[in-house]
N, C-alpha and C positions, 0 to 999 in steps of 0.2 A: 504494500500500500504506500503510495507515494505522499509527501506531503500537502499537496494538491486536492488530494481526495479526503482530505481530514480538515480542510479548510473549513469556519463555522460562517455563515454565510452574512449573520448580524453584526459580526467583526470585522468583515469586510468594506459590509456597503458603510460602517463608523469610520473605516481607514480613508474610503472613500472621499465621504463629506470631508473628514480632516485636509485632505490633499484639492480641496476644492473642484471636486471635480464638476464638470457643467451637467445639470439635473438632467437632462434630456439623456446624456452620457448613461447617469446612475441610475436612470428608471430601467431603461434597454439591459443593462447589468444586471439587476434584479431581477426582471422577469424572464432572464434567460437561464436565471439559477433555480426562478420559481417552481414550485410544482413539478419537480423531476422526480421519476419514478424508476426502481427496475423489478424485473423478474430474476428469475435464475430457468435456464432451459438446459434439460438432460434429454437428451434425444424425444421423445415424446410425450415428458413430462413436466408441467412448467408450473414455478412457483407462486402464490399470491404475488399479488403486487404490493412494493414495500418503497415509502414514502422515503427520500431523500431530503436532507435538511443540510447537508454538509459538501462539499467539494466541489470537482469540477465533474462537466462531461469531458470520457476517457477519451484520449487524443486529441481535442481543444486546443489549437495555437495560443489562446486567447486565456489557458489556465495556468502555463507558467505566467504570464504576464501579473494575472487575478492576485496568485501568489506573491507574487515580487512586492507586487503595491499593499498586499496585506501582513508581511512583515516590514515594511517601509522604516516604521519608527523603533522597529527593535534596535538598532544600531546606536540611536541617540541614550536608550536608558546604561549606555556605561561611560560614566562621564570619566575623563583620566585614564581611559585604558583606549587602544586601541581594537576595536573591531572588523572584522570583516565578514563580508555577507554575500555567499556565492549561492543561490538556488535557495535549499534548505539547508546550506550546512553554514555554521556560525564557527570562526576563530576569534577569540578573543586573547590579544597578545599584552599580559602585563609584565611592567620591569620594574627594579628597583638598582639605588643608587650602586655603582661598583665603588664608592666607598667605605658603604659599609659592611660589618662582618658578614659572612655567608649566614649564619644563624639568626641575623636578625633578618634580612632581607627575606629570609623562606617565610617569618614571622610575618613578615607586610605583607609579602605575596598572598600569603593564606588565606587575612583580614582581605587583601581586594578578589580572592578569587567568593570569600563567602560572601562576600555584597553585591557580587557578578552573578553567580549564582543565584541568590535572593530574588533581584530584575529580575531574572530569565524564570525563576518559578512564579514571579507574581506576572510578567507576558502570556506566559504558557499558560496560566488557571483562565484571565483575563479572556482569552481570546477561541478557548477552549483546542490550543494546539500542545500538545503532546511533547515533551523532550522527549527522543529515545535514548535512555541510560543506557544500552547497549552498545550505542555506537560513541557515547563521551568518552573522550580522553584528555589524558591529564599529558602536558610532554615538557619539562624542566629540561631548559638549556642553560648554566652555568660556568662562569670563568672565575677562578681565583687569582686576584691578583696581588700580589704580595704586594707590602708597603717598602719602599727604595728606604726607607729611615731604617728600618730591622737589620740590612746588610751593612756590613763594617767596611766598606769603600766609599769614597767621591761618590757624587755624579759624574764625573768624566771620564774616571774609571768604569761604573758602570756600565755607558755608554760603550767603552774601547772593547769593553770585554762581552757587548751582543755583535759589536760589529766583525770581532774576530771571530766569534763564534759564526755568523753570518758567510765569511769569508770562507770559511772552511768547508762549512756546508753549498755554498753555492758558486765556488769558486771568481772569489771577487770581483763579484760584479759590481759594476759602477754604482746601482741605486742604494748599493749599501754603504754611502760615504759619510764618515763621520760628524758631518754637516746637518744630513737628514732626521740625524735624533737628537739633534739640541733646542 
């Protein structure tokens, strides 16, 4: 079942009005959702007929689109983090400072991933669409970077001693001139 098909239809035409759309637009939209019905057929046996309240007609140019416009505003409820919204799937990419310790940083990550989460369950009850906890993932990418004050040399020292290292490994190359890291 596609996200399309689990769309709630009174969410919609509200996404709608919000984006202003032109009423002659939103009637046509409405009444193309209205009143949809299906069966089930098994060779020559066919089931009641069962009222439709939710998604799109199946291969509908016009139901990715339905979709797109009726998650519109989910993007705006994570203010500080970066989101992105391709189809039905949501990445939402939070950082913190490489100042601070690794341990504190997981700590803030957690506080913005549970306020991230919060939106997305109070969107998802709202609009009557579905996370599937099946397909979330969690994907921590992390660099530690030591503080240059901890090591008992200069800075120019420091520096002499990535660019020989540099040197070695890539047979000194121009871009690794001691110029470049100060």
């Amino acid at each position: 079942m596609s996200a399309s098909d689990r769309m709630w239809h009174p969410a919609l035409i509200s996404a709608l009005l919000k984006l202003d759309f032109p009423l002659p637009l939103l009637r046509w939209i409405a009444l193309w959702l209205k009143d949809r019905t299906m069966s089930i057929h098994v060779e020559e046996t066919i089931s009641p007929t069962i009222n439709i309240n939710v998604g799109t007609p199946q291969g509908s140019v016009l139901a990715a689109t339905l979709f797109r416009l009726h998650v519109h505003f989910l993007p705006n409820l994570f203010m500080n983090l970066t989101p992105h919204l391709f189809a039905d799937n949501l990445a939402i990419i939070m950082f913190e400072s490489l100042e601070n310790k690794f341990s504190i940083n997981i700590g803030l990550l957690e506080k913005q991933a549970k306020i991230a989460m919060s939106s997305l369950e109070i969107f998802a009850n709202n609009n009557l669409l579905p996370v599937n906890v099946n397909k979330t993932k969690v994907l921590l990418v992390h660099n530690v970077v030591s503080r240059v004050a901890r090591w008992k040399t200069k800075r120019s020292e420091f520096f002499i001693k990535i660019r020989k290292r540099s040197e070695i490994a890539l047979g000194k190359s121009e871009v690794y001139q001691k110029d470049h890291f100060l």
